[in-house]
C-alpha positions, -999 to 999 in steps of 0.1 A, spaced: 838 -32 -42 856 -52 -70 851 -81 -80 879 -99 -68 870 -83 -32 837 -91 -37 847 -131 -47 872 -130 -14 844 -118 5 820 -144 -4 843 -172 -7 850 -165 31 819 -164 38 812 -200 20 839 -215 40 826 -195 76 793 -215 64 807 -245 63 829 -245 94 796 -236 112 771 -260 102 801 -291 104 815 -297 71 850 -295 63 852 -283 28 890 -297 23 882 -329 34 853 -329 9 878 -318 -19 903 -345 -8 879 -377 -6 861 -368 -34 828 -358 -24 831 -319 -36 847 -313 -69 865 -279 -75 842 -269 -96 817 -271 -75 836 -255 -50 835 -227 -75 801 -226 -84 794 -221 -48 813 -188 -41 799 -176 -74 765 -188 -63 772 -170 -29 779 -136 -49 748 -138 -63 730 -136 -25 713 -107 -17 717 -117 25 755 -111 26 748 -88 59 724 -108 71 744 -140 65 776 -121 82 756 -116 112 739 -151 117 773 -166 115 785 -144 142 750 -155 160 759 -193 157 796 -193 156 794 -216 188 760 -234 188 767 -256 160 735 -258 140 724 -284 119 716 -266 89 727 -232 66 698 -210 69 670 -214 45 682 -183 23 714 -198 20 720 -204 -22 745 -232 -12 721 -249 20 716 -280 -4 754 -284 -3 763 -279 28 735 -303 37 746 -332 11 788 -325 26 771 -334 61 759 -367 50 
């Protein structure tokens, strides 16, 4: 996979992750409360994650249960959960 596959991939998987658990990442971006950056650091963080598959599948799981929370192995669970607040 290249990298810029590989950064789609995860970057759609950040924003899955987010539509899941309730937080609307461009609403964040437009009121202030997530920088671009950090937006950035987050798919890069996501990369990183050794759960992709696993993470693929427990979205599918909870696509329409609306949990509270990312899952614990989630590098970007802190963010999601400060977005919620």
């Amino acid at each position: 996979m290249t990298m810029v596959n590989r950064i789609g991939r995860h970057s759609d998987l950040v924003h899955s992750m987010a539509d899941t658990v309730g937080v609307d990442l461009g609403d964040a971006l437009l009121d202030g409360r997530l920088a671009p950056d950090e937006l950035r650091s987050a798919v890069l963080r996501c990369t990183g994650c050794e759960a992709a598959e696993v993470c693929g599948q427990w979205l599918a799981d909870n696509a329409d249960s609306n949990p509270d929370a990312a899952p614990g192995y989630c590098r970007n669970a802190d963010l999601f959960a400060r977005l919620q607040d």
